[in-house]
N, C-alpha and C positions, 0 to 999 in steps of 0.2 A: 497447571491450571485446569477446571475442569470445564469441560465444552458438552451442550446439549444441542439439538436441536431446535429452531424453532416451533414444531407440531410437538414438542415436551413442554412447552408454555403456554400456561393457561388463556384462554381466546380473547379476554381483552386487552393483556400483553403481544399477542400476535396483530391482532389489529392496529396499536399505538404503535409498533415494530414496522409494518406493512407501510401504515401513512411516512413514516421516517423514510421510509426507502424509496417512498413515491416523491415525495415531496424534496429529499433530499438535506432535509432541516433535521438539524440535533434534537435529539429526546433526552432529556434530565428527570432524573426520577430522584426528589427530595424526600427528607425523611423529618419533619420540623422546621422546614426552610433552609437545610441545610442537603448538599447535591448528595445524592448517595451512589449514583449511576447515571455514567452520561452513555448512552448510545448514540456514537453518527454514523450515519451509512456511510460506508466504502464506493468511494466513485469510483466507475472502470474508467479508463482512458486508454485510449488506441496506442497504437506502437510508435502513430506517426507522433502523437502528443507528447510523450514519453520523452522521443527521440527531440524532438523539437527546443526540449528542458533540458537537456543534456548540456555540461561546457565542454568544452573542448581541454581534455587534460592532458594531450603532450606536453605544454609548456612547463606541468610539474615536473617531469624524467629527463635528470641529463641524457646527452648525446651518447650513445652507444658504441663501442669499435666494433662492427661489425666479423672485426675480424677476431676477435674472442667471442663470437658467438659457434658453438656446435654445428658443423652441418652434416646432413645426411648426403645418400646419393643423387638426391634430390636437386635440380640446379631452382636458386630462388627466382 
């Protein structure tokens, strides 16, 4: 896939690109009424947001014998 920068795009694509990013609302770029290019900006979200959405997936992995696990010299 090929990747440009935004300052490679002509300034009133950087500008329609900038309000998306402020605004946080999809940009569709039709070509006859038909979508040709949807831009949405990438929301960051914190570690704590991330972590918050997370499930909790032990309940998929059976129980382990610990005692066919490898150990080192290591006590756990």
């Amino acid at each position: 896939m090929t990747q440009i920068t935004l300052s490679e795009l002509p300034p009133i694509l950087q500008t329609l690109i900038n309000q998306a990013k402020k605004t946080g609302e999809t940009l569709t770029i039709t070509d006859n009424g038909i979508p040709l290019a949807i831009i949405s900006p990438v929301k960051k979200k914190s570690l704590l947001e991330v972590f918050a959405n997370l499930e909790d997936i032990d309940e998929d992995f059976p129980d382990v014998d610990e005692g066919l696990l490898p150990l080192d010299d290591m006590e756990i």
